[in-house]
Each structure stands twice: as C-alpha cells, then as structure tokens.
PDBQT receptor file of N, H, CA, C and O in Angstrom, charges set to zero:
ATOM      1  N   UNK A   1      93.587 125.858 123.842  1.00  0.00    +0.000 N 
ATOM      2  CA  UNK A   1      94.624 126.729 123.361  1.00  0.00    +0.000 C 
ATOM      3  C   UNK A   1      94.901 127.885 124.300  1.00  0.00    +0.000 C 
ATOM      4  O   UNK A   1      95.996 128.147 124.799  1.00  0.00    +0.000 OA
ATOM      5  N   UNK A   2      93.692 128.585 124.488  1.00  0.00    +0.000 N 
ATOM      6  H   UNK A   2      92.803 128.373 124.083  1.00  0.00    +0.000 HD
ATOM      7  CA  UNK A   2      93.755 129.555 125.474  1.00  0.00    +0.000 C 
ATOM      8  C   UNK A   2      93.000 130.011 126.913  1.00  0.00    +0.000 C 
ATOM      9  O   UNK A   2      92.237 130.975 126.953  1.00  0.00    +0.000 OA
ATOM     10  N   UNK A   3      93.147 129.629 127.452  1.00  0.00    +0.000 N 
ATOM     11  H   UNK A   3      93.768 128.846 127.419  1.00  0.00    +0.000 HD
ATOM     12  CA  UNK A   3      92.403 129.339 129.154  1.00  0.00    +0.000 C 
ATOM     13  C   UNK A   3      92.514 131.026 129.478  1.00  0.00    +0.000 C 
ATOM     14  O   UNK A   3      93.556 131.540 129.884  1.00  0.00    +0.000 OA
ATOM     15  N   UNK A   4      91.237 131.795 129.220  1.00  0.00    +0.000 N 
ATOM     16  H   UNK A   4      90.391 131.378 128.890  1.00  0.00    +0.000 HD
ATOM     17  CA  UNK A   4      91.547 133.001 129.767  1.00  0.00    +0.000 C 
ATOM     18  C   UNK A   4      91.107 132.867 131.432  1.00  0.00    +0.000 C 
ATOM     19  O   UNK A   4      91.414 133.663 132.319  1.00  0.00    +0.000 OA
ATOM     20  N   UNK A   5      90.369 131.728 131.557  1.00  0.00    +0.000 N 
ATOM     21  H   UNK A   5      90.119 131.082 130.836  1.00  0.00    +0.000 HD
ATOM     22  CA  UNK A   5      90.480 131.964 133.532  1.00  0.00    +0.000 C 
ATOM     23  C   UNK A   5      91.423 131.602 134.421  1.00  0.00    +0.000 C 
ATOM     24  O   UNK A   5      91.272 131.523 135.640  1.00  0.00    +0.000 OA
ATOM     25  N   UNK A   6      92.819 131.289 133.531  1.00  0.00    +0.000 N 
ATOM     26  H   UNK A   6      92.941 131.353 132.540  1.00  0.00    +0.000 HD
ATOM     27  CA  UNK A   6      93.365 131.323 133.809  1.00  0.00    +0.000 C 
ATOM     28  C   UNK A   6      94.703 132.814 133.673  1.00  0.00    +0.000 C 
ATOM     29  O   UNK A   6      95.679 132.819 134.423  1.00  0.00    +0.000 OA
ATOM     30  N   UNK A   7      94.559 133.520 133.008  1.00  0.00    +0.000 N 
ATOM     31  H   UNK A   7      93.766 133.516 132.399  1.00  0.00    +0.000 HD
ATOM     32  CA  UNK A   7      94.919 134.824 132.318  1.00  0.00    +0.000 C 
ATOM     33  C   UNK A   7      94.284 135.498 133.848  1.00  0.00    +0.000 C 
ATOM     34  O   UNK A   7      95.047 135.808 134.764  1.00  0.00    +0.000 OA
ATOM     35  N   UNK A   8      92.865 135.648 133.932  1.00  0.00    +0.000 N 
ATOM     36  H   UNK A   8      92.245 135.396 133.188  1.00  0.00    +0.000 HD
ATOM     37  CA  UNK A   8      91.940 136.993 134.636  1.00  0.00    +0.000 C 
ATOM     38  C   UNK A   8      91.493 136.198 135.550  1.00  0.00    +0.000 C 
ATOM     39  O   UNK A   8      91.268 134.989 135.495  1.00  0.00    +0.000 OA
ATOM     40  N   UNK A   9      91.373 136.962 136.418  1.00  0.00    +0.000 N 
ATOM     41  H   UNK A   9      91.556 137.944 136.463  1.00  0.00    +0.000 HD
ATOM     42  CA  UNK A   9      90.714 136.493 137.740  1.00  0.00    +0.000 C 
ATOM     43  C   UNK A   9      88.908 136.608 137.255  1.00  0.00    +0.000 C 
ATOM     44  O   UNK A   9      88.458 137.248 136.305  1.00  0.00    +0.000 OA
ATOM     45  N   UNK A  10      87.953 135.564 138.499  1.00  0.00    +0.000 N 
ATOM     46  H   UNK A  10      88.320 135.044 139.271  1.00  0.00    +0.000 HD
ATOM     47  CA  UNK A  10      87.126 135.762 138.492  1.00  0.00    +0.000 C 
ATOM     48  C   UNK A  10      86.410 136.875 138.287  1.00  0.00    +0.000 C 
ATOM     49  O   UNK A  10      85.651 137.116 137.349  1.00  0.00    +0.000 OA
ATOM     50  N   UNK A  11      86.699 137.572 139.250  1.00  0.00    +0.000 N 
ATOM     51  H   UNK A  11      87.316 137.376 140.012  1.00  0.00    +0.000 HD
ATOM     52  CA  UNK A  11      85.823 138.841 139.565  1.00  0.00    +0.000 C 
ATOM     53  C   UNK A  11      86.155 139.689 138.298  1.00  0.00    +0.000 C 
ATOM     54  O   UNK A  11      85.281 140.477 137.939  1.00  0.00    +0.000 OA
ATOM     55  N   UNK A  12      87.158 139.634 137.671  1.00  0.00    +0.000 N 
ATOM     56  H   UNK A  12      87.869 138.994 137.963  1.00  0.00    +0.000 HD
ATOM     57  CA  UNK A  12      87.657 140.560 136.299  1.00  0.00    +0.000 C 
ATOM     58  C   UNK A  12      86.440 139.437 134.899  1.00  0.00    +0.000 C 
ATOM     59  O   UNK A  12      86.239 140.070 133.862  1.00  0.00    +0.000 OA
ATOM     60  N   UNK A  13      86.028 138.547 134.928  1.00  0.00    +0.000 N 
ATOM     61  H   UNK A  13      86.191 138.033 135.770  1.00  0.00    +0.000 HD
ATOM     62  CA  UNK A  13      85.413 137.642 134.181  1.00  0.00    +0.000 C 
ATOM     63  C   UNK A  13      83.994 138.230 134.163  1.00  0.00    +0.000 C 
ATOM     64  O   UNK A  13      83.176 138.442 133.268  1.00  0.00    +0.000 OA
ATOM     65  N   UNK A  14      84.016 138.422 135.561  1.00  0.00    +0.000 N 
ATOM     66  H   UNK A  14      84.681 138.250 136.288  1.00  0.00    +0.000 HD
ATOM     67  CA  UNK A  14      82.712 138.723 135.957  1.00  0.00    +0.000 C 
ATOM     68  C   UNK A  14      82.261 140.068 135.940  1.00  0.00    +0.000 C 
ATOM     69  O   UNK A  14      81.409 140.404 136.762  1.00  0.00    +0.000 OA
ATOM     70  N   UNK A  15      82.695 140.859 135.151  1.00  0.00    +0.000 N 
ATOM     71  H   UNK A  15      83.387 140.586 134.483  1.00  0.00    +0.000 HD
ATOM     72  CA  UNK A  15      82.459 142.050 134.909  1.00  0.00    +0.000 C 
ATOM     73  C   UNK A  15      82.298 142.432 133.644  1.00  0.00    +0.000 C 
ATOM     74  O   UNK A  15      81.872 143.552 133.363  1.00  0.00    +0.000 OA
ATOM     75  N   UNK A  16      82.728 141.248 132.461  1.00  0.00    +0.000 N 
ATOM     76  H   UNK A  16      83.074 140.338 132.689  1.00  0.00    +0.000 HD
ATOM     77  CA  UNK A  16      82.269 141.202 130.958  1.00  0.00    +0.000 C 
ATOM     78  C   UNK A  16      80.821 140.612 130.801  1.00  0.00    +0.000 C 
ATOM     79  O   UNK A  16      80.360 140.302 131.900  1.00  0.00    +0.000 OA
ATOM     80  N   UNK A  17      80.140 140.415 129.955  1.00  0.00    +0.000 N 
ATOM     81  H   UNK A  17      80.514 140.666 129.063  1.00  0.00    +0.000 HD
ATOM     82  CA  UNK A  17      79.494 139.996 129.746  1.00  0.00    +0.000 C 
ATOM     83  C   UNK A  17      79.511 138.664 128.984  1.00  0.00    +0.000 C 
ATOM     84  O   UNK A  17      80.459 138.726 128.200  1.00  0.00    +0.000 OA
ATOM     85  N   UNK A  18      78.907 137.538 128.876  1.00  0.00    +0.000 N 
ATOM     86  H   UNK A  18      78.137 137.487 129.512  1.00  0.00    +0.000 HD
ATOM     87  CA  UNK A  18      79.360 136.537 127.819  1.00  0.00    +0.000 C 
ATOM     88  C   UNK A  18      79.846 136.795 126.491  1.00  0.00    +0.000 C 
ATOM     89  O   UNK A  18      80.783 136.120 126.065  1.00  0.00    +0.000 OA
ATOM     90  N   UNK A  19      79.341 137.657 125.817  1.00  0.00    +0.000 N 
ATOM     91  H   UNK A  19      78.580 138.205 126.163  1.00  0.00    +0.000 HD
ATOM     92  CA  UNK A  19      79.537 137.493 124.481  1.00  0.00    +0.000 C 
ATOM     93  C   UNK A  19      81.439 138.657 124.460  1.00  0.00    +0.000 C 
ATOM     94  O   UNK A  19      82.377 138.802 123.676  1.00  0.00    +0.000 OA
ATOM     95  N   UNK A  20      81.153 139.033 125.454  1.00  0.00    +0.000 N 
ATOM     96  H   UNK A  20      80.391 138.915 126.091  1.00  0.00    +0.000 HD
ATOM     97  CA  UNK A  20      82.784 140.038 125.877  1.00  0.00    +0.000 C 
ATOM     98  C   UNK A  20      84.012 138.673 125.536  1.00  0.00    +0.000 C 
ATOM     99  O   UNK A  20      84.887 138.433 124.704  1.00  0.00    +0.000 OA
ATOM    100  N   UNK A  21      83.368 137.983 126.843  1.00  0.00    +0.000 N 
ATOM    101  H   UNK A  21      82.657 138.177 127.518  1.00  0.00    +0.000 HD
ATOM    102  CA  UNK A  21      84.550 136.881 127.320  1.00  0.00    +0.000 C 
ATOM    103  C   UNK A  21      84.702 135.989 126.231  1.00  0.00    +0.000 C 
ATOM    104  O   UNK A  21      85.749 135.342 126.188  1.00  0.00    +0.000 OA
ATOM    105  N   UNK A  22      83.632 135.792 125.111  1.00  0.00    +0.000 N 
ATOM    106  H   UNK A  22      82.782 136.318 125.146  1.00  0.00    +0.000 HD
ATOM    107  CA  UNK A  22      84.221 134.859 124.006  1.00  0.00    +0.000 C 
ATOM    108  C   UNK A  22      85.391 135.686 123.082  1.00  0.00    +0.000 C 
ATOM    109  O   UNK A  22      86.478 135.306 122.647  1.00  0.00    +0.000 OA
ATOM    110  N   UNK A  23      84.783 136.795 122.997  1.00  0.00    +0.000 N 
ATOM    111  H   UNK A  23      83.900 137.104 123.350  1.00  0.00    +0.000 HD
ATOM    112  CA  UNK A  23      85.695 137.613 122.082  1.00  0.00    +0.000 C 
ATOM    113  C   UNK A  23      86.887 137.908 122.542  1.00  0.00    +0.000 C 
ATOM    114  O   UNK A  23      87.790 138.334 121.822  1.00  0.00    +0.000 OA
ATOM    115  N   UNK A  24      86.996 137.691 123.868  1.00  0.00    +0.000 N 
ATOM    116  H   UNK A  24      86.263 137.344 124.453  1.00  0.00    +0.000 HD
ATOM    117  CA  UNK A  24      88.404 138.058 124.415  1.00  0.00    +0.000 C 
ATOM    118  C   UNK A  24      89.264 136.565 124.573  1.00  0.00    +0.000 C 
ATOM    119  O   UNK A  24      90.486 136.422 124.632  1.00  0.00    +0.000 OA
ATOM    120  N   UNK A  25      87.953 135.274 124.631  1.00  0.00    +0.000 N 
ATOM    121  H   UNK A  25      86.961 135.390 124.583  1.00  0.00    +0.000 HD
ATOM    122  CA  UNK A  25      88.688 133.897 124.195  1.00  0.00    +0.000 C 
ATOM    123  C   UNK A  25      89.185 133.874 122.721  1.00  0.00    +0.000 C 
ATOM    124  O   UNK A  25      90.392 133.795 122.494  1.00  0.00    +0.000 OA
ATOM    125  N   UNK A  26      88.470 133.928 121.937  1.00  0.00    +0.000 N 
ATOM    126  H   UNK A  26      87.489 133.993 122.122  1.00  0.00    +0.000 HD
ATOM    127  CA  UNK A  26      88.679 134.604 120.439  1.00  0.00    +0.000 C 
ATOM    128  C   UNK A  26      90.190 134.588 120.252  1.00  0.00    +0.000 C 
ATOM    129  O   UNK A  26      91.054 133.823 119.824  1.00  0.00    +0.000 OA
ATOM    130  N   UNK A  27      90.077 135.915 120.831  1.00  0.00    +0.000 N 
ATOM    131  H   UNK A  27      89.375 136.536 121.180  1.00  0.00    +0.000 HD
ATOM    132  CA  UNK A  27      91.377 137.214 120.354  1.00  0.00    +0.000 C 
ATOM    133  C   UNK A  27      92.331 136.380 121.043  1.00  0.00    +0.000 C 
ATOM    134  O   UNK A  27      93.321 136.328 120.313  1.00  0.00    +0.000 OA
ATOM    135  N   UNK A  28      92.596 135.441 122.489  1.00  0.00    +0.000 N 
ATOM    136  H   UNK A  28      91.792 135.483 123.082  1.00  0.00    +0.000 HD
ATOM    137  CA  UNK A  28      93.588 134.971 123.027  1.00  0.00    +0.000 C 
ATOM    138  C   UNK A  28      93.909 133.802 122.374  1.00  0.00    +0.000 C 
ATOM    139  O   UNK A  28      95.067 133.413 122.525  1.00  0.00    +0.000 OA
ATOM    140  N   UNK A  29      92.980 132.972 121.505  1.00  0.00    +0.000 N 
ATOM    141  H   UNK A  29      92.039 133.288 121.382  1.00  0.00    +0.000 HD
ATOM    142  CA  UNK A  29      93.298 131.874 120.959  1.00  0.00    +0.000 C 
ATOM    143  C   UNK A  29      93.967 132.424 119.481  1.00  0.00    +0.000 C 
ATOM    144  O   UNK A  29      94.823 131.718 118.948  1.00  0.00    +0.000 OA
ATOM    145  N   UNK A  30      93.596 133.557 118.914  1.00  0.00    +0.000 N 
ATOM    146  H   UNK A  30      92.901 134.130 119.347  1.00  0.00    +0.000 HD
ATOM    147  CA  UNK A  30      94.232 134.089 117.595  1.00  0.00    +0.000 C 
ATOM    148  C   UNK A  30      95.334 134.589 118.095  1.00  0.00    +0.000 C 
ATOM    149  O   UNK A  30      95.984 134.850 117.083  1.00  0.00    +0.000 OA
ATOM    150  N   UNK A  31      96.409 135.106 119.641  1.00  0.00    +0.000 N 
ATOM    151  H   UNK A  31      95.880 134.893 120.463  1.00  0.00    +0.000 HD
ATOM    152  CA  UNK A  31      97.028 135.412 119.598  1.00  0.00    +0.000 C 
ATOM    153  C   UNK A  31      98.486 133.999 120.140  1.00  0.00    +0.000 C 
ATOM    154  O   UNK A  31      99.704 133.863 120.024  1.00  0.00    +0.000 OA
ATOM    155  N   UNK A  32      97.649 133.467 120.561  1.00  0.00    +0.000 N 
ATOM    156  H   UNK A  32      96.660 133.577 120.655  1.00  0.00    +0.000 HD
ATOM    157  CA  UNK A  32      98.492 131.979 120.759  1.00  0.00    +0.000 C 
ATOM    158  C   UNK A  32      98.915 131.577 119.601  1.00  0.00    +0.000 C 
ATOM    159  O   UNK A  32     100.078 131.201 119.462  1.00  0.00    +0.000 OA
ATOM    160  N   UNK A  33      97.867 131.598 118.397  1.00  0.00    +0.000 N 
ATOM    161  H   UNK A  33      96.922 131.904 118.510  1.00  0.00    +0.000 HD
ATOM    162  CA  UNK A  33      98.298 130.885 117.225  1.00  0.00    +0.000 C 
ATOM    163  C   UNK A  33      99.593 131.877 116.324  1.00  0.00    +0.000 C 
ATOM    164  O   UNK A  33     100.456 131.681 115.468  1.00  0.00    +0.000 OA
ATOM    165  N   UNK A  34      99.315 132.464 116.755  1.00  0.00    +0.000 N 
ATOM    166  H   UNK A  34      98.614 132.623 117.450  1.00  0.00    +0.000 HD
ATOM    167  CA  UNK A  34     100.266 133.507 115.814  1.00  0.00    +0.000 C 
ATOM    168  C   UNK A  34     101.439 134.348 116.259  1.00  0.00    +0.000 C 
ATOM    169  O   UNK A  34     102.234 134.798 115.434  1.00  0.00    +0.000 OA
ATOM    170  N   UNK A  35     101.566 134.588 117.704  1.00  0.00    +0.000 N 
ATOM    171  H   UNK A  35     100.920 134.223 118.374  1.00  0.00    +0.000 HD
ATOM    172  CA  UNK A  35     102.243 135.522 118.224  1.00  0.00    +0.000 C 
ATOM    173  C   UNK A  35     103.964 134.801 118.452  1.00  0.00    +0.000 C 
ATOM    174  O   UNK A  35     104.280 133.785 119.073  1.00  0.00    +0.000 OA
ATOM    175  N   UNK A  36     104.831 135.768 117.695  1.00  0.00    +0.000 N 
ATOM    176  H   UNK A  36     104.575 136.592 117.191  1.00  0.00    +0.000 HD
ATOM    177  CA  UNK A  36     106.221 134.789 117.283  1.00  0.00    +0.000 C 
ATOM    178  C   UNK A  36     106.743 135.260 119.305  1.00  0.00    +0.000 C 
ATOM    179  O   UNK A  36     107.391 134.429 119.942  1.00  0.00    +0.000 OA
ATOM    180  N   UNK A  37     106.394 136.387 119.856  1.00  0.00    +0.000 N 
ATOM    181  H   UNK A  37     105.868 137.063 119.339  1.00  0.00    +0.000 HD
ATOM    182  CA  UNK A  37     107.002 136.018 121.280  1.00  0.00    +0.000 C 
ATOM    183  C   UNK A  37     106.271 134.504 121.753  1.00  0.00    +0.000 C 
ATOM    184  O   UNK A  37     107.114 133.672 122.088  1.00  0.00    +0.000 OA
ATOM    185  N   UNK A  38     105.107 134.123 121.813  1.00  0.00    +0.000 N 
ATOM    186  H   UNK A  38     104.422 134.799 121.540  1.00  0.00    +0.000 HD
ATOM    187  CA  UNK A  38     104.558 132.999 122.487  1.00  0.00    +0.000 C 
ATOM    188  C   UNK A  38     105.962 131.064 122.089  1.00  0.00    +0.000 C 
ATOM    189  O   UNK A  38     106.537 130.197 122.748  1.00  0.00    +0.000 OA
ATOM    190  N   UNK A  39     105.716 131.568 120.290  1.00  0.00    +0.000 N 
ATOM    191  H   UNK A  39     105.249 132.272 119.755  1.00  0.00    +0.000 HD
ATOM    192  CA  UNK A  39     107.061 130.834 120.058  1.00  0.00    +0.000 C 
ATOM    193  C   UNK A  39     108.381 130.600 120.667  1.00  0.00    +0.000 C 
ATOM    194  O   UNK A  39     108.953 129.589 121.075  1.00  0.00    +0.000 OA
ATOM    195  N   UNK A  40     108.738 132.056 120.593  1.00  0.00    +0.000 N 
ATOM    196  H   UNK A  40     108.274 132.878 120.262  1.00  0.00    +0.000 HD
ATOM    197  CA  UNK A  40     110.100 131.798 121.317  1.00  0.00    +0.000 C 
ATOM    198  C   UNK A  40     109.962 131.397 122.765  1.00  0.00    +0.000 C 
ATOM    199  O   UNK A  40     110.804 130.536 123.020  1.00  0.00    +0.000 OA
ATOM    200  N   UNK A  41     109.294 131.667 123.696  1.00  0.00    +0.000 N 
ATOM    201  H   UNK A  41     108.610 132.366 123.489  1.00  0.00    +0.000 HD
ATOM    202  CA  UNK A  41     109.166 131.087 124.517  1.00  0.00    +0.000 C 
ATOM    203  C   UNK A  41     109.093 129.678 124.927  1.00  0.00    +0.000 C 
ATOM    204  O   UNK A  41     109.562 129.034 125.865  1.00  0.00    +0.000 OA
ATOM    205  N   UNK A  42     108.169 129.347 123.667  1.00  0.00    +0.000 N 
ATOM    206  H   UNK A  42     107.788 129.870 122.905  1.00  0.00    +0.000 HD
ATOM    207  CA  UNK A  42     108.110 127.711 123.275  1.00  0.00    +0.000 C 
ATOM    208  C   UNK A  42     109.540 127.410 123.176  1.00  0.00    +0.000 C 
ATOM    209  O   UNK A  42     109.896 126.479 123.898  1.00  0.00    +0.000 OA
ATOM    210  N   UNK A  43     110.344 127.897 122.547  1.00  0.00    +0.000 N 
ATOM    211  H   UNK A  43     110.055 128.653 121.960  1.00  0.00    +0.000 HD
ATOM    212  CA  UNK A  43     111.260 127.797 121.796  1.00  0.00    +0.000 C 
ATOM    213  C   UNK A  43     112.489 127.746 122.954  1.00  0.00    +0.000 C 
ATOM    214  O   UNK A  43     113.214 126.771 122.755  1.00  0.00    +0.000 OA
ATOM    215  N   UNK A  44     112.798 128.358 123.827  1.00  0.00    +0.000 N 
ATOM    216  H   UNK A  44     112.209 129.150 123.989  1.00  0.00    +0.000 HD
ATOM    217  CA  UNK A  44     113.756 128.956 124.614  1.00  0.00    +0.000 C 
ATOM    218  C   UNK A  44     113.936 128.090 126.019  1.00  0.00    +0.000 C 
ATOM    219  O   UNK A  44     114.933 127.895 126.715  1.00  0.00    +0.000 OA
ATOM    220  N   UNK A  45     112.476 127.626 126.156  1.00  0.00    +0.000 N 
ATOM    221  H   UNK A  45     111.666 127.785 125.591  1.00  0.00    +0.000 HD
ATOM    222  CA  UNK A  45     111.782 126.489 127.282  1.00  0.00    +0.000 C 
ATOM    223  C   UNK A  45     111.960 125.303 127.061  1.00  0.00    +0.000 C 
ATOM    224  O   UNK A  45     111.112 124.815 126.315  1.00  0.00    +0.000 OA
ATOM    225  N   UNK A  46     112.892 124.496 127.487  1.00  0.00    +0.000 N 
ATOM    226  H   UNK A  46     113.581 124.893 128.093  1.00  0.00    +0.000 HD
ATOM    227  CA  UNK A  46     112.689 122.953 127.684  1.00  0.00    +0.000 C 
ATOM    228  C   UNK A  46     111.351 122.841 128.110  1.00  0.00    +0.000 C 
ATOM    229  O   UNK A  46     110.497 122.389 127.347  1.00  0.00    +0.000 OA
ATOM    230  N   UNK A  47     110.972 123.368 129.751  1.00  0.00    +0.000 N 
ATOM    231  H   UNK A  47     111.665 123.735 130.371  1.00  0.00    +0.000 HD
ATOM    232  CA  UNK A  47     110.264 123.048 130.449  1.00  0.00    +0.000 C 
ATOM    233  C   UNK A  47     108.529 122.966 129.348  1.00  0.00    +0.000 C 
ATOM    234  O   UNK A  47     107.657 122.118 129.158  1.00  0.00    +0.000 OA
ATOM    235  N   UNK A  48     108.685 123.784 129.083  1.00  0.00    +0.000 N 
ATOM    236  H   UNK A  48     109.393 124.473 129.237  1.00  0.00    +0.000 HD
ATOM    237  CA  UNK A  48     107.953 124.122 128.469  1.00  0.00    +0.000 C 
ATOM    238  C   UNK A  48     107.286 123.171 126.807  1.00  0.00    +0.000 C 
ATOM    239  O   UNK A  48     106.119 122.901 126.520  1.00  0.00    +0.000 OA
ATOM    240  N   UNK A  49     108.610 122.871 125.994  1.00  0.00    +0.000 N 
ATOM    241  H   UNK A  49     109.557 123.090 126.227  1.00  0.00    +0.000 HD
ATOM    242  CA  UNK A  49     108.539 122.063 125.397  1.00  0.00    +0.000 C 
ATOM    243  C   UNK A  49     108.181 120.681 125.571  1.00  0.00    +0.000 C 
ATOM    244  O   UNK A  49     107.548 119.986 124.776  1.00  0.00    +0.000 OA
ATOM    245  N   UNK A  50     108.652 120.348 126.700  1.00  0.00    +0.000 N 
ATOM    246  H   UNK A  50     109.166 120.912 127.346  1.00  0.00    +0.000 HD
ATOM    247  CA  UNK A  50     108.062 118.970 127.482  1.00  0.00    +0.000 C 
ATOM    248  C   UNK A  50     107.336 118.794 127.542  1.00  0.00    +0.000 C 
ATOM    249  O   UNK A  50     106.953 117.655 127.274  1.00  0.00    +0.000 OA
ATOM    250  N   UNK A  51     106.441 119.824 127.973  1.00  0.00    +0.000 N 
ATOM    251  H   UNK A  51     106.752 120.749 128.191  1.00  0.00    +0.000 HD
ATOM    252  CA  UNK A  51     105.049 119.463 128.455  1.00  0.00    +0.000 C 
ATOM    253  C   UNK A  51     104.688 119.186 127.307  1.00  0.00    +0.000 C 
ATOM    254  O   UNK A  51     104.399 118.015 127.060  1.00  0.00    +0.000 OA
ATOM    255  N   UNK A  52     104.599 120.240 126.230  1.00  0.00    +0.000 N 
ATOM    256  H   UNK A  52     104.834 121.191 126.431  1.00  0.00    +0.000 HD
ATOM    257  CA  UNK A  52     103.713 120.348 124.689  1.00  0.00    +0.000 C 
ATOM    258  C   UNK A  52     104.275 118.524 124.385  1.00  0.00    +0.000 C 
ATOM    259  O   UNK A  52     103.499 117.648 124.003  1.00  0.00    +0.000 OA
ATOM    260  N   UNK A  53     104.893 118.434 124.504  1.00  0.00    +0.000 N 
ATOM    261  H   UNK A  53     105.522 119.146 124.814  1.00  0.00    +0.000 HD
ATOM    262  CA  UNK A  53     105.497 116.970 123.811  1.00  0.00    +0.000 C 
ATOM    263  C   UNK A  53     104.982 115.800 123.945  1.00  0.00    +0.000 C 
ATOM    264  O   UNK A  53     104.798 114.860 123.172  1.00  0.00    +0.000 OA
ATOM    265  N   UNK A  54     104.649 116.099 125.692  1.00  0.00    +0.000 N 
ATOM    266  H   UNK A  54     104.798 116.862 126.320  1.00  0.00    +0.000 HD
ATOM    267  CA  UNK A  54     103.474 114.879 126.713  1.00  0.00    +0.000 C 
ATOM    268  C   UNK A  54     102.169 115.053 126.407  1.00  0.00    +0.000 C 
ATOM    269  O   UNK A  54     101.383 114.111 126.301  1.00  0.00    +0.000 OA
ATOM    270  N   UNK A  55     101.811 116.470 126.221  1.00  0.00    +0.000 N 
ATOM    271  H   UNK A  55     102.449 117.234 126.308  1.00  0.00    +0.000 HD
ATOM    272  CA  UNK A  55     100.195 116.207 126.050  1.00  0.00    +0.000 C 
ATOM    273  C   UNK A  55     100.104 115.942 123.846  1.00  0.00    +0.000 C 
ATOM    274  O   UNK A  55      99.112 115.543 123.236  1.00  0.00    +0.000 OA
ATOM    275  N   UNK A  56     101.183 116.253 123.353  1.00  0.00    +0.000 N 
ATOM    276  H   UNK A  56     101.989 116.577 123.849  1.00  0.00    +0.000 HD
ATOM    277  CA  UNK A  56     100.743 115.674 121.819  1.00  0.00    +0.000 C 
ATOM    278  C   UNK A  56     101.370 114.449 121.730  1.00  0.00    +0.000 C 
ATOM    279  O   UNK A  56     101.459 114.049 120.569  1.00  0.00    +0.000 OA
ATOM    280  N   UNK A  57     101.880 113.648 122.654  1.00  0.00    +0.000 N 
ATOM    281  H   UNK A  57     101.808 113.973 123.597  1.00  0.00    +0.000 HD
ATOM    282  CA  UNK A  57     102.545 112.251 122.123  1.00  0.00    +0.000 C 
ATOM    283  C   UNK A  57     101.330 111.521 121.875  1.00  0.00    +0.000 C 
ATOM    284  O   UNK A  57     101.577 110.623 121.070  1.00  0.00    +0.000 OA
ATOM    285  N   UNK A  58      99.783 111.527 122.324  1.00  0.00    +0.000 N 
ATOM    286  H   UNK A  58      99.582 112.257 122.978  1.00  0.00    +0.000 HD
ATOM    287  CA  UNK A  58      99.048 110.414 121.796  1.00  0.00    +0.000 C 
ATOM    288  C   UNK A  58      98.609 110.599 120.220  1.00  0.00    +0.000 C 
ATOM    289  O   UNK A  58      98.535 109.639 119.453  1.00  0.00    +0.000 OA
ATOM    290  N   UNK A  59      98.307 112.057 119.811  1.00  0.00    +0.000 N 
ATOM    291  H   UNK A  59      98.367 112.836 120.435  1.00  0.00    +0.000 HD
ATOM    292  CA  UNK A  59      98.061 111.923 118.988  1.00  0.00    +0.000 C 
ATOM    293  C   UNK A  59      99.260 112.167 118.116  1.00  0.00    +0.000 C 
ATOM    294  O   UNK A  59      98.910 112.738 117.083  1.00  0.00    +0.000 OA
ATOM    295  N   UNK A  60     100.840 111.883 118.181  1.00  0.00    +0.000 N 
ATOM    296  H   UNK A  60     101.125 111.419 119.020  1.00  0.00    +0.000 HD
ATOM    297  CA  UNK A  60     101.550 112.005 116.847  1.00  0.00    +0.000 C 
ATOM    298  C   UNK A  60     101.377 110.089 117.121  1.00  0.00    +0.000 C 
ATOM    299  O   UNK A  60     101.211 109.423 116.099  1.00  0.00    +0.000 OA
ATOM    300  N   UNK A  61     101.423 109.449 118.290  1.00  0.00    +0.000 N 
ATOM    301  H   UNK A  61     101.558 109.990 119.120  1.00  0.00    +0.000 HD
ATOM    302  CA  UNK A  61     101.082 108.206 118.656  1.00  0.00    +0.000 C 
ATOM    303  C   UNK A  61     100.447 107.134 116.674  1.00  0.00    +0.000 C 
ATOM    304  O   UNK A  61     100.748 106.246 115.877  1.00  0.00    +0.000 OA
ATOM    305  N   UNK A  62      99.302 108.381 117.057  1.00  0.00    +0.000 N 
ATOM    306  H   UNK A  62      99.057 109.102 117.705  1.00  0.00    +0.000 HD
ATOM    307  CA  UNK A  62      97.836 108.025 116.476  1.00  0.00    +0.000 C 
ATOM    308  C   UNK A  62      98.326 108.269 115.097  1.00  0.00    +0.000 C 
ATOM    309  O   UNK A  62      98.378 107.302 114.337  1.00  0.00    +0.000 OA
ATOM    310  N   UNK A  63      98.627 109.230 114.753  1.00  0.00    +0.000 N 
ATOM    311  H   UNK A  63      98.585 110.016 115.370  1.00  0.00    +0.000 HD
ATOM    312  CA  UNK A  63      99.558 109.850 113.463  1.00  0.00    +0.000 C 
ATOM    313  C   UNK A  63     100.411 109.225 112.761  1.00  0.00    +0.000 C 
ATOM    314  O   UNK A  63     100.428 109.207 111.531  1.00  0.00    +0.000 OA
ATOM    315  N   UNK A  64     101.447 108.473 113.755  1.00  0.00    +0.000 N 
ATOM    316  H   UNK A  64     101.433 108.487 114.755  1.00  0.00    +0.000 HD
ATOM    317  CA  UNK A  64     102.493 107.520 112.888  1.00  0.00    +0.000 C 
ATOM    318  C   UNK A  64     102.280 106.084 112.721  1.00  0.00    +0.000 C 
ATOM    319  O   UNK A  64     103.037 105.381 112.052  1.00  0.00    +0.000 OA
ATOM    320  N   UNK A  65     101.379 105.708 113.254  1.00  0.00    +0.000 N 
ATOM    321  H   UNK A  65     100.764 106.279 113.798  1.00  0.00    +0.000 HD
ATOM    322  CA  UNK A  65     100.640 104.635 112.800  1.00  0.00    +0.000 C 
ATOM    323  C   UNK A  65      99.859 104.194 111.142  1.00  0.00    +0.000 C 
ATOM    324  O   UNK A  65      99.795 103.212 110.403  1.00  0.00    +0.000 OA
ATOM    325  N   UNK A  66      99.336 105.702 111.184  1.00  0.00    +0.000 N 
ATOM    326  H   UNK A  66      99.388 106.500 111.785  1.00  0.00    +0.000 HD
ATOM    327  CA  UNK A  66      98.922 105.709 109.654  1.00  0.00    +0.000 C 
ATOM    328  C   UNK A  66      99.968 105.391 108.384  1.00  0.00    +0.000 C 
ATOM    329  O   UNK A  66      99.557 105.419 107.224  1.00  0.00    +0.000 OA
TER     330      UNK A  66
C-alpha cells in the first residue's frame, strides 16, 4: 500500500529507529487508505488508473469466477 523507501531516502530511514519507521509505515498506509487528495489523483490519472487495473486484474480474475 505504502512503500515509505520509496517516499524517504535511505539515509533519512536511517536515522529512525525501527519501531519509528513502522509507525511512520502505519500512518502512510492509514493515509493511502483514506486520504480523498490520494483519490482524486487516482481519479484524475488514466495513467495511474491503469496501472491499479493491471496489478488487480488477477484477483477481480479470481473474484468473478466465483
């Protein structure tokens, strides 16, 4: 959901401590799920939508089978 090493550079990673960097995975995965700018973006993006579309086609795949 949320790749913070991809967000922060190493050396910024490397200056939390583990139990920092979960809580800040945490907080980035609670803000993916919820945040209506992250939506519209979804929303506003073909490019963007595409992708989401390619990496869930196996499992709506798996889904409409049932």
């Amino acid at each position: 959901m949320c790749r913070i090493d991809l967000v922060y550079t190493a050396a910024e990673l490397k200056a939390l401590d583990r139990k920092s960097r979960e809580t800040l995975t945490k907080h980035g995965i609670r803000l993916v799920r919820t945040s209506p700018q992250i939506r519209n973006i979804i929303k506003k993006d073909p490019k963007v939508r595409r992708k989401l579309k390619a990496l869930l086609r196996p499992k709506y795949r798996q889904l409409k089978r049932k």
